[in-house]
Structure formats: C-alpha cells, structure tokens
FINUMAR-781086 format. One record per residue (C-alpha): residue in three letters; x, y, z. Coordinates in steps of 0.5 Angstrom, whole numbers, plus 500, padded with zeros to 3 digits. Layout:
# residues N
AlaXYZ
...
//
This chain:
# residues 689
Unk316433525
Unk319428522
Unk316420524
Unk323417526
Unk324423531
Unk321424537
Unk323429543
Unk323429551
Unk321434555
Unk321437563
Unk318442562
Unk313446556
Unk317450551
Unk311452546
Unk313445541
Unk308440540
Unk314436538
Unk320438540
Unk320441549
Unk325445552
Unk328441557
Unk332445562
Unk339443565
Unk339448570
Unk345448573
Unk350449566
Unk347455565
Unk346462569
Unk339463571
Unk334467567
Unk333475567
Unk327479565
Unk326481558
Unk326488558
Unk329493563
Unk329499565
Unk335503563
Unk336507570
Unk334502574
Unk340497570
Unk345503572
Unk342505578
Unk343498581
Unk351498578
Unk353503581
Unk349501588
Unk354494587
Unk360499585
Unk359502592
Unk357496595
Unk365494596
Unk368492601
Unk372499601
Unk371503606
Unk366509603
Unk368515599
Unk369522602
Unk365526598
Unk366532596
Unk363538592
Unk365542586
Unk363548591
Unk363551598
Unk357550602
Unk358557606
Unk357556614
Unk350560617
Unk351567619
Unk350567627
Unk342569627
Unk340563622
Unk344559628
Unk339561632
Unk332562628
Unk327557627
Unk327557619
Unk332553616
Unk338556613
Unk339557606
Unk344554603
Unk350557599
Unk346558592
Unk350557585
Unk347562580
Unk347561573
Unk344566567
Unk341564561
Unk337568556
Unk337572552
Unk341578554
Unk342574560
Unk336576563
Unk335571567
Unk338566572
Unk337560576
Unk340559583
Unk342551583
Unk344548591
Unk352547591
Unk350541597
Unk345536592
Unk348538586
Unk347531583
Unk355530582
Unk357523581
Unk364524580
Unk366519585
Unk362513582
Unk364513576
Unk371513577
Unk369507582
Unk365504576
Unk371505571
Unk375501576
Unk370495577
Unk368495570
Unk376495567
Unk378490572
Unk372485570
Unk373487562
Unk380486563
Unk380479567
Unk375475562
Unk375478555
Unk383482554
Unk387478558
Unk382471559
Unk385469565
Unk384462569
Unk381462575
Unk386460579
Unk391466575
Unk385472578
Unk386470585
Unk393471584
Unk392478581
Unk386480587
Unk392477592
Unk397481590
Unk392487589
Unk390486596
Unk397486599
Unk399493596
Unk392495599
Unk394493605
Unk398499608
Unk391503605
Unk386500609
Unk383498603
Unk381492599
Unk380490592
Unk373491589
Unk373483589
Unk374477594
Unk376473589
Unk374469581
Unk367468584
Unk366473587
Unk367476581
Unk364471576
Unk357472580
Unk358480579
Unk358479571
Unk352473572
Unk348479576
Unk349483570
Unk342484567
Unk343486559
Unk346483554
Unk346475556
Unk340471552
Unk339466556
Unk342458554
Unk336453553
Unk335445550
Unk331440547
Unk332433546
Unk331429540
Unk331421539
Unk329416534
Unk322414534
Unk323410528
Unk323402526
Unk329399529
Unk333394526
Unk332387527
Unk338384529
Unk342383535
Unk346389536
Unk342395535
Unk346401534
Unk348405539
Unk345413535
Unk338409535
Unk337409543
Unk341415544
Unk337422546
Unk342427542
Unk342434546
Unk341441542
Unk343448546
Unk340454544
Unk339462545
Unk332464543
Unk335468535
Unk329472536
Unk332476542
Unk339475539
Unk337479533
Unk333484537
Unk339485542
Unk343486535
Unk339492533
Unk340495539
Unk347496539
Unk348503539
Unk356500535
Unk352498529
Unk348506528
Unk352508523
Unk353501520
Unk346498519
Unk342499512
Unk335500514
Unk332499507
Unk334495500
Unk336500495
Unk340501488
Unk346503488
Unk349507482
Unk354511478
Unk353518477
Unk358518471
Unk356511468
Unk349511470
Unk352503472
Unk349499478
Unk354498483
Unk354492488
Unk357492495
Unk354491502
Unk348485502
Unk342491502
Unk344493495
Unk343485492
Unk336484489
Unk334479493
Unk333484498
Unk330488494
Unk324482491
Unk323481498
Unk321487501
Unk316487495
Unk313481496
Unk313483504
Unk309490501
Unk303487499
Unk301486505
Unk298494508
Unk301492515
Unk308492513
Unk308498510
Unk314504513
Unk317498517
Unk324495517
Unk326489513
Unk331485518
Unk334479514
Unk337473518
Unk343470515
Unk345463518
Unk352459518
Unk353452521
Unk360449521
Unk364443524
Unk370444528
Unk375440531
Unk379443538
Unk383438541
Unk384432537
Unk389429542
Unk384428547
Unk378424543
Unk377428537
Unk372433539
Unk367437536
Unk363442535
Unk358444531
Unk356451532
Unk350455528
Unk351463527
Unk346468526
Unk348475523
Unk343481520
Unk346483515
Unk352486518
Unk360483518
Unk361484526
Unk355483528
Unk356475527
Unk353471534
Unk352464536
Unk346461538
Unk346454538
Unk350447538
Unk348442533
Unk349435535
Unk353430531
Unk350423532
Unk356417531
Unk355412529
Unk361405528
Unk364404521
Unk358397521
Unk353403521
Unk356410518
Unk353408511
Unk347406512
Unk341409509
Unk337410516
Unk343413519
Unk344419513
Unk336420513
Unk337421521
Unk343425521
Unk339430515
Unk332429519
Unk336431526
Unk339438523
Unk332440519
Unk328439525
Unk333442530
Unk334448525
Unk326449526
Unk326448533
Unk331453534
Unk328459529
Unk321458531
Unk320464534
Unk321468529
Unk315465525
Unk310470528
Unk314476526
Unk315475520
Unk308475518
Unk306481522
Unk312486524
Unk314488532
Unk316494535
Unk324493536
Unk328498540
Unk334500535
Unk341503538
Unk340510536
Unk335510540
Unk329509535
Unk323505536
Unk321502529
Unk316496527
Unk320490524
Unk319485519
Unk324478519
Unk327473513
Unk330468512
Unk336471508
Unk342466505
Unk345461509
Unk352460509
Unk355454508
Unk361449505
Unk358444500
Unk358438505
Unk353443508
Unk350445502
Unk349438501
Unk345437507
Unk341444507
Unk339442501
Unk338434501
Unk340433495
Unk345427493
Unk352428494
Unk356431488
Unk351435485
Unk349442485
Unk345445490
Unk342451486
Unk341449479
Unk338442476
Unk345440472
Unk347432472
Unk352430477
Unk356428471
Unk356434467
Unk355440472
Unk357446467
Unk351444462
Unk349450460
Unk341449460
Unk341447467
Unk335450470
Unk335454477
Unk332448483
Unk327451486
Unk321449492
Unk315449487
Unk320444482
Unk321440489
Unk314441490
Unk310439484
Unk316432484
Unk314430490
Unk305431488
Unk307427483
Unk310422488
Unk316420483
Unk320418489
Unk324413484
Unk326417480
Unk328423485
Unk334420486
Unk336418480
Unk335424475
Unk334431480
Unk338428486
Unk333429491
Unk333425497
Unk326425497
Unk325423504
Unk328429508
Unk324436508
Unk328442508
Unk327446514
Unk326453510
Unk319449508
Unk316451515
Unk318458514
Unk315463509
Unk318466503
Unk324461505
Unk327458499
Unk333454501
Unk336452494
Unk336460492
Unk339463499
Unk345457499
Unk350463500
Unk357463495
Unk364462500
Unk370464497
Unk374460502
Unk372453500
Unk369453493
Unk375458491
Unk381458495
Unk381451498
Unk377447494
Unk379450486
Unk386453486
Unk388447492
Unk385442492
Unk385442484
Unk390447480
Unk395446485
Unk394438485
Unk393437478
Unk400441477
Unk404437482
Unk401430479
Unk403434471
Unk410436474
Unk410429478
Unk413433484
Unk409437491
Unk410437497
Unk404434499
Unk402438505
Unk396436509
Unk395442514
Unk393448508
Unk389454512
Unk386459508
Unk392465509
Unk396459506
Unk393459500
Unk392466499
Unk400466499
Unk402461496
Unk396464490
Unk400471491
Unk406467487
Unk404461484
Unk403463477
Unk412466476
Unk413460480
Unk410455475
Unk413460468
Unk417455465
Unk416449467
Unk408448465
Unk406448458
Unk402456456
Unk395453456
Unk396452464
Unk399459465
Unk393462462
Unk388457465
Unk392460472
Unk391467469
Unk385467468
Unk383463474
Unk386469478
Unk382474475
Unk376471476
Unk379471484
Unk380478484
Unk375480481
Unk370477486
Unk373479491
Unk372487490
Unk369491495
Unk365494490
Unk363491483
Unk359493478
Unk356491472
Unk362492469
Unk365488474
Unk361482472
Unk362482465
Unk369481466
Unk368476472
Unk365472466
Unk369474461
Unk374471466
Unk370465467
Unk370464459
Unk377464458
Unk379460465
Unk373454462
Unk376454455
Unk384453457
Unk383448463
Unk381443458
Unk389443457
Unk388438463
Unk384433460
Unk389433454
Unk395431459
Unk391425462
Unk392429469
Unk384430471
Unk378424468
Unk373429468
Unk371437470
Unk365436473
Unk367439481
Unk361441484
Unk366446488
Unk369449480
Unk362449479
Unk359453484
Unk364459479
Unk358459475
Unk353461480
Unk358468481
Unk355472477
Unk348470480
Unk350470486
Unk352478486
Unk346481483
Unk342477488
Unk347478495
Unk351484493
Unk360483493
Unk361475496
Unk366478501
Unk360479505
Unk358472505
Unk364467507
Unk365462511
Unk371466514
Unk367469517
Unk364464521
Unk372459522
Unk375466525
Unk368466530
Unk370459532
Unk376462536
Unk372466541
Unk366462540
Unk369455541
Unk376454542
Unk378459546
Unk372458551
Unk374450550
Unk381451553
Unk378454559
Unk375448561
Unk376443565
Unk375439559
Unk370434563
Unk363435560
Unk366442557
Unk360444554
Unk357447560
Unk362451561
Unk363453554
Unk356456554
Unk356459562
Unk364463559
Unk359466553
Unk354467557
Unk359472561
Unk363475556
Unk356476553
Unk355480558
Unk361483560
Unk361487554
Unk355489553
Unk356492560
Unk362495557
Unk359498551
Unk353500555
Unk358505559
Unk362508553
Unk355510550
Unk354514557
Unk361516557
Unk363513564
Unk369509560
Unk373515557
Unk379515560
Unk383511564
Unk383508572
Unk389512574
Unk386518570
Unk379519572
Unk381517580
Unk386523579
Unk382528576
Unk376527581
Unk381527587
Unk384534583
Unk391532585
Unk394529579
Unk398523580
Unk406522581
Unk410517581
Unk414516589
Unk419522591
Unk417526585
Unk415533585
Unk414533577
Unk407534576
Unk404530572
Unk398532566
Unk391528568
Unk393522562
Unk400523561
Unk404516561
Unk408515568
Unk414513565
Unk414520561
Unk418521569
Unk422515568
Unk420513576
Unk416506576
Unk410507578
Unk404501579
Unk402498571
Unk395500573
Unk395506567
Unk398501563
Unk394496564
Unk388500564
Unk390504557
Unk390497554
Unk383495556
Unk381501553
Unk384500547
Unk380494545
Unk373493543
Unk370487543
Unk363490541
Unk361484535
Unk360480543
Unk356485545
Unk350483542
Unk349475544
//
C-alpha cells in the first residue's frame, strides 16, 4: 500500500493493509456460501405454506377406494387403491404407483407462483414504496375478508424480511476505510480530506462472477473458449464478440504454459467505473460505482462504490490532493479484487448454469472508462494518450510506440522520475492497480468507448462545435445525451449542405463512415481496412479547419483515441461490446432508481439493502422459471389445480385456462392482468449480483 494511505478496521478481512470494517445494520446479514438446491426449495415452499392462510384442502388426481368389509376387520393393513403403469418393451412390464402418496404438488406451486409474483411485482416491475405496498395488502386484504382469507403478507416488512431470508443470489455488502497517513500540511487550516476516513463498499467479484456463471439465462450466450472466426467464401477473419479478439486468444496462450491449467475455462473480468450525478438540487450528490462483467453484454453487475475524496477550491489543485485521489482509486481497486489473485494462478472448480462443473482460470480483461478515467487508470498526465507514448502536442505522430508495464518499469529502475513527467507523462509516484495482478497490463486493457470518444466527444464537442463557431451561429445546448447526438449525426451532413464549404462535407463524410463502421455487429478485416481508409480521408479533410482559423490544434486526446480503433478490434473484438453505454444505462437500476426510494438521509445504506433484494428476488425468480414453477399465470395455475376454470360473476361462459377475462366483457379482479405483466418482464442480468 501506498505510504500516504493508511486503513481501520473492526474486524480482520485477510489485509495487512486494508480490513473490512463491518457496518452492520446497512446491510442484511451474511448467508452461507454454498446451498443445497432441494433444502433452498423445500424451505420455499415451507414458507409458501406457512401463511397466514388457512391450509389448502388436498386433493389427488385419483380416487383412493374404500377397503371392502373384510379388510375392515383384518389385522393386515388395507392396500390402497394402485395406479399401474406399463412399460418395456412390448408393455411386458408394469409398476403399481399408490394413488394416496403420489408425490403431487400441484397445490404449492400455484402458492408458490402467487408469493412469488406478488414480491417480483412490488420490488422490480412495479418498484413501489413502502407506504404504496400497505395500500395494496390493505386492499387485498378486504377483498379476503368475505373468504376468511388473508394476503400472503402482513405488510412491506413482512415482505422485505421474506426476500432477505431468501438464501441465493445476494452477495453480501462489505467495507474498509482509507485515510491519509501521510505528511500533513504545516499550516493552520489542515484541509479537511487529510483527516477524513473515506468509506469504500463492496461485494466480493469473485462470488459475483461465479454466480454469473451459474445463470442458467447465460447457457446459451457464453463462449467458453477463444477462437477465430472465418468466412467460408473469403477465408477472412471476422471479429464480433469479445472471445473472438486476439487478446483473449494470447492469454489463454500464456495461461497454457503452465500443465495445470489445461482443459480449463479462461473467464476474463471486464471492469467499468463512472461518476454519476442523482440529484443536483439537493447537494450535488454522486456516486462513483464499479461494474463487473465476463464477457457478456447482459451480464453487468455492481460490485462497489468508490469514494470521492473533496476538497475547497484552496486545495483542489494541489499535488497532494490529485496524488491521493489516484492513490485511493488504486488502492481501493486492489482491495476490492484481491480474491481473484489465487485463482488466477490455479484454477477452481466453479458450477455453471448448464448444470456442469468446470475448472476456471480468472483475468483481468479491459477496463471500461472515459478519458478522465483512463487518465487516472493509467497515471498519466492529462492530455496525453493512454495507449501510445505520442506528445501531448502532437498525439497523431505516426511513430509513437505503444505504452506498456515493462516500458513503465525499465523508467522508474532507472529513476528518472524528473523527466517522467515531462517527456512520457507519467505520474511517476502512483502505481497502477493492474501492477498487483498477473498478466494485467493496464495500458493494453484501456477498452474503446464509442460513446464519449466518438459521439460525445468528436462529433459534439468538436465538428458540430467548430461549424457552429465557422457559421457563427448554434443553439449552444448545454444538456446533450448520447440518443441526442446519435439523432442529431442521422441529419447533420444534409443539414449543413450548402452552407459549409466541400472539405467540411467531406470531413463529416468521412467522419460518419468511420462511425458506422465501427459499429458493425460484425467486422471483418475488410471492415477494417475500410475503417482505416475512412480514418485517412477524415485526417486529410479536417485540416479544412485549421485553415479557417476555427481550431489552434488537432492534437485531442478523444480524436486521437480514432487511431487506436483498428488495434482495439483485433485485440477485443466489435467496439459495441465494450461502451461505456452499457455502464450509464446500469446507473438507472443500480443508483438513481434505488436513490429515489430512499429517504435521502445517509442514502447509501439503503441503496446497498434495495440491491441487495432486488438481487435476490430475481435470482429467485430465475431459479423458478428454470423449474418450471412460473409458467403461467396466478389466476391460471389456481384454476387448473382446482380443475374449475375461472369465470367472471354471473356468467355461466366457461372460460379456457389462460384466456383473458375481458374476452367475456364482465369485470373481474386485475390479478390475471397484473400477473400476465409480471410474467412478461425479465430481469435476468440482476440475477447475478
């Protein structure tokens, strides 16, 4: 660890460094890592049964005959009432099952699916308020009265403490504390971050990522193992998903060296980090999550919030400031993923969703993050490249070589830390986190993010900037999304025609082939010479602006970033899977949303405690579809159980198990309804928190 940073503890957590400190009440209490697949639905289906509803009537699809007279009066028990079955060939054999102890459990899953809908309903689809699910059971309850019934729960706590007793599919919020331990400055007014301990909260990757793995959603989505892909016609290599990209291919090389890994299952680990904003009326608050996915587009779940260390405008640029907020990211990134050290070395045996035991070996696969970020991934000084070692005054050098660790290393061996800084744009005193992890270069897993380097940064904050400041004339909108741009770049280039000089209709030309092309599903290498052909054209057009006076310079570290496309194809396969998109749509479920059901009062507790349950509701869930407990509606399942079809009030219609209600035109209850809506939404990619 760093020296400027020192950690507290309450309680040991394997760190010599850094300790878990539990906060206890924030967060549910801790499950057993491994269950027993029957024991989880046997306990289920007891607190299914365990209502406050008055036990079902049990009924059997046979008829147990009564005992003749003599059996009344003979000392051998009866034998019940048999159910043959033949089978074999030419039916030459049979078995008699008992009619009484059948093993039918039609009456509980009917149970099942109406606890089960009515808590997946409430906390994902409909995400209601606690004082919104009283009103509900409320109202429930008095149309139950008249049955002698009740709701399946009291009220929202007694439904919030039935989804935390939910034993899969929550892995478990824990915390450490950071402080600086360094020299402090010797003036009057210590700046406050100096004495400040700085909260991290986390869920331990490792078990995340296993329980991705074994979502039986992802079965038929998952590459197990690198491979290359080729055309039958052209004999081409083609690039799409992330385990077609050499990189993947190279590690898994490199991790076949060694004879114990062989036949096992690479499983790269694809982070992302972000700030985000909620509520800006009320105190500017943000957040800064950390994501983790394996390779999968759906299968993206949050496992941290990074601190924000502030500080006064007095302080804010201060060198021992910008050195700790570096440090504290670093540092917080090694706690957090340290147990995924072990197995990247020696594989483990992890369970799969179909069904499948396989030995595993991890990797730090590529990081997704805007250039701010990339920045302070990578330490370098602002306004130069992560990937390559070209000047921060003339990035498109065409001879720059590629950064890498061992250049990083050989550096600092030859302790040049004054010309670090000056000539490489290395902050020579930070480490990046990747240097405690093997086979982690962090220079060569800086992912491409189409959304701020392309979209946001160099057709909006750039072309469309320097046309409005050439035509002197723009809206000037401050508040831009990336669906807005995406529009606005679908008519930008008939827009401008006929009022913009030919070299600008063809830098936005060029510059919008290249846009399309990288966004292919599919690219092949074809593709990517014409990707670079477009590149070409865009360079040699844009120089338009210099010439008008628009723009001093080109050297845009987000403009670029263009150049490393190529590269970043054949390394990580088709950009789309990689973009920062993917992590600002996750904000939704995994910030705002949980944020606006707060109290707003020391919110994060409770936006850890409302993942948590939606976490394990919709494993819950998944885990009953994957039984077939779930197929159908309540209304529907109740009827066919009961073998009385379901009809509205004072029709004598029969209506067919399934079919809408208002196909009689009578009202009825909105369960069906309701119950049909719920079944209709998916919410697998939570299942795997």
């Amino acid at each position: 660890m760093h020296p400027i940073l020192s950690s507290a503890n309450s309680k040991g957590a394997g760190s010599q460094d850094m300790d878990i400190d539990d906060h206890g009440s924030n967060v549910p209490p801790a499950q057993e890592e491994d269950h027993d697949t029957n024991a989880v639905l046997m306990l289920l289906i007891k607190d299914a049964l365990c209502l406050s509803s008055p036990p079902p009537t049990w009924q059997f699809d046979g008829d147990i005959g009564a005992p003749s007279e003599d059996a009344c009066h003979s000392s051998v028990p009866p034998a019940p009432e048999v159910d043959a079955k033949f089978y074999g060939m030419g039916k030459n054999l049979y078995c008699n099952y008992h009619t009484g102890l059948n093993a039918h459990l039609t009456l509980m899953k009917p149970q099942l699916n109406h606890v089960m809908q009515m808590a997946f309903f409430t906390t994902c689809c409909a995400q209601m308020s606690a004082p919104n699910i009283n009103t509900l059971l409320d109202l429930w309850a008095v149309s139950l009265l008249k049955h002698g019934n009740m709701p399946p729960f009291a009220d929202h706590k007694d439904l919030y403490k039935t989804i935390d007793n939910i034993p899969i599919g929550g892995v478990n919020w824990q915390s450490f504390k950071i402080q600086y331990s360094g020299e402090k400055l010797d003036i009057p007014d210590v700046p406050s971050w100096m004495n400040q301990q700085f909260n991290i909260w986390y869920r331990d990757p490792r078990e995340v990522a296993r329980n991705i793995l074994a979502n039986p959603d992802y079965v038929n989505d998952f590459d197990y193992c690198p491979f290359c892909e080729y055309s039958v016609s052209k004999d081409e290599h083609c690039y799409q998903d992330f385990m077609s990209g050499d990189w993947a291919w190279q590690q898994a090389d490199i991790i076949a060296t060694d004879p114990d890994t062989l036949g096992a299952t690479f499983v790269p680990i694809i982070l992302g980090s972000d700030k985000t904003t909620v509520s800006v009326s009320t105190g500017n608050n943000e957040y800064y999550p950390l994501y983790l996915s394996i390779a999968h587009r759906d299968a993206l779940c949050l496992v941290g919030f990074l601190a924000i260390p502030k500080t006064t405008n007095e302080h804010k640029e201060t060198k021992e400031f910008h050195d700790f907020r570096r440090q504290i990211f670093h540092s917080s990134l090694v706690k957090i993923l340290e147990t995924f050290k072990n197995p990247m070395l020696m594989p483990e045996i992890a369970h799969f969703g179909d069904g499948h035991y396989r030995h595993i070996v991890y990797g730090l696969g590529p990081y997704i993050a805007n250039y701010e970020e990339q920045v302070l991934l990578t330490s370098i000084v602002r306004n130069w490249c992560p990937r390559c070692l070209a000047p921060h005054g003339k990035l498109d050098d065409e001879d720059a070589l590629c950064r890498c660790e061992a250049h990083r290393e050989a550096l600092f061996e030859e302790d040049m830390s004054d010309v670090l800084r000056r000539d490489f744009g290395i902050v020579g005193s930070i480490v990046p986190f990747t240097n405690d992890f093997p086979r982690a270069d962090i220079h060569q897993l800086i992912a491409p993010d189409i959304l701020h380097q392309i979209i946001k940064g160099c057709f909006k904050d750039h072309l469309a900037t320097w046309v409005e400041k050439y035509l002197h004339h723009g809206r000037g909108f401050k508040q831009w999304t990336g669906d807005d741009s995406k529009a606005l770049m679908k008519i930008y280039l008939p827009a401008i025609e006929g009022h913009v000089l030919t070299d600008v209709i063809h830098t936005f030309r060029a510059f919008l082939e290249f846009c399309y092309l990288i966004r292919r599903n599919v690219i092949t290498e074809d593709t990517i010479s014409q990707i670079e052909d477009a590149l070409h054209c865009f360079h040699h057009y844009r120089s338009i602006f210099l010439q008008l006076g628009v723009v001093p310079t080109f050297s845009l570290p987000r403009q670029h970033s263009m150049k490393h496309y190529p590269d970043l194809i054949h390394l990580f396969g088709v950009p789309n899977g990689l973009c920062l998109s993917m992590t600002e749509n996750k904000h939704i479920k995994a910030v705002k949303q949980p944020w606006r059901r707060s109290n707003r009062y020391n919110a994060l507790g409770q936006m850890l405690v409302t993942n948590q349950r939606l976490n394990k509701i919709a494993a819950l869930h998944v885990d009953f579809m994957k039984r077939s407990m779930l197929n159908g509606t309540c209304l529907s399942n109740a009827s066919a159980c009961t073998n009385m079809p379901w009809t509205a009030k004072g029709d004598n219609v029969p209506i067919e198990v399934g079919q809408p209600m208002w196909a009689h035109g009578n009202k009825c209850t909105m369960l069906d309804e309701w119950a049909g809506a719920v079944n209709a939404v998916s919410d697998v990619d939570e299942w795997a928190g």
